[in-house]
C-alpha positions as CSV (number, residue, x, y, z in Angstrom):
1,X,96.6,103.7,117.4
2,X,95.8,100.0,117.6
3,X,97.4,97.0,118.5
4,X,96.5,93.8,116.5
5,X,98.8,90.5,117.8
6,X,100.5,88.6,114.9
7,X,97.9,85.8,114.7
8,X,94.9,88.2,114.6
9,X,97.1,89.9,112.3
10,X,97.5,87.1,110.0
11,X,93.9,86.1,110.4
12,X,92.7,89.8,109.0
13,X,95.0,90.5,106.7
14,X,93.5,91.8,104.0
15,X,90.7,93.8,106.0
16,X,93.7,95.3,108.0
17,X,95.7,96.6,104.8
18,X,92.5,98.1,103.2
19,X,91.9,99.8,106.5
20,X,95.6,100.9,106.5
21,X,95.5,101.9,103.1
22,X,92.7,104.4,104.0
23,X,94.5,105.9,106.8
24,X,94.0,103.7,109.8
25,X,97.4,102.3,110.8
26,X,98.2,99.9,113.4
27,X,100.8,98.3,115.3
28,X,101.5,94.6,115.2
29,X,102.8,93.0,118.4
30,X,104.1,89.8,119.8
31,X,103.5,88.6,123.1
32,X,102.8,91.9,123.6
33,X,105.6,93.6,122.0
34,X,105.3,96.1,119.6
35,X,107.2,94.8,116.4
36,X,106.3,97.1,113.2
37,X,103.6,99.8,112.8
38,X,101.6,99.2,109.7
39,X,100.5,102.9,107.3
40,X,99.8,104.0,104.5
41,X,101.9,104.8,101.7
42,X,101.9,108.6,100.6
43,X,100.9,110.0,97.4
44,X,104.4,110.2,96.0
45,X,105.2,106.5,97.1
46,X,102.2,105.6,95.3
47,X,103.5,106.3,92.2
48,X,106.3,104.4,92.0
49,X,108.4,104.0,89.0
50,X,107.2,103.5,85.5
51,X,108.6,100.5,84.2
52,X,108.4,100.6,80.8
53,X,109.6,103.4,78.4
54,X,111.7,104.4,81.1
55,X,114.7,104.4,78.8
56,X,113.1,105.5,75.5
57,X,115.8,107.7,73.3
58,X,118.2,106.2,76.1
59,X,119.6,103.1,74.0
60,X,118.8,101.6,70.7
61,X,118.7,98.2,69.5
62,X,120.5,96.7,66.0
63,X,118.7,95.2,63.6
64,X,120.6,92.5,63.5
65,X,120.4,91.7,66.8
66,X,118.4,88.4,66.9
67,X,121.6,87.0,64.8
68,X,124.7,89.0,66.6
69,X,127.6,86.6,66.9
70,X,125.7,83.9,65.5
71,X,129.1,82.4,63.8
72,X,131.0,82.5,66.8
73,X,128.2,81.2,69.4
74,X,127.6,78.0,66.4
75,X,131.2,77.7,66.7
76,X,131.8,77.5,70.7
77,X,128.3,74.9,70.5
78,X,130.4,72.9,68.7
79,X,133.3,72.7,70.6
80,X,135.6,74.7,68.6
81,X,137.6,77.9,69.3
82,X,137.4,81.0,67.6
């Protein structure tokens, strides 16, 4: 496995990730000190988590709720008390 200083490390980056990312990982070291080994992620870490629709038939929304507690936040803008 190589070794790639920080600097050379920073200077390369992007060429060293794509390498990485096709299954050519590397150290990084400073002064000669190995600090963190670079790899690629595995097939399941690829996919992550889908973000959106996660929660779908999870929660719903009221249709009022652009206007919910639109009297009491008017109030409390206006220095009042409930």
């Amino acid at each position: 496995m190589q070794t790639i200083n920080i600097h050379e490390a920073k200077t390369h980056l992007s060429r060293l990730v794509e390498e990485a990312s096709q299954g050519k990982a590397f150290i990084i070291a400073k002064a000669g000190k190995p600090l963190v080994k670079v790899l690629p992620l595995s097939a399941e870490e690829q996919k992550g988590v889908e973000k959106f629709g996660f929660m779908a038939g999870e929660i719903s929304v009221p249709d009022d709720f652009d206007s919910m507690g639109t009297p009491e936040i008017t109030l409390l803008f206006e220095g009042k008390s409930l």
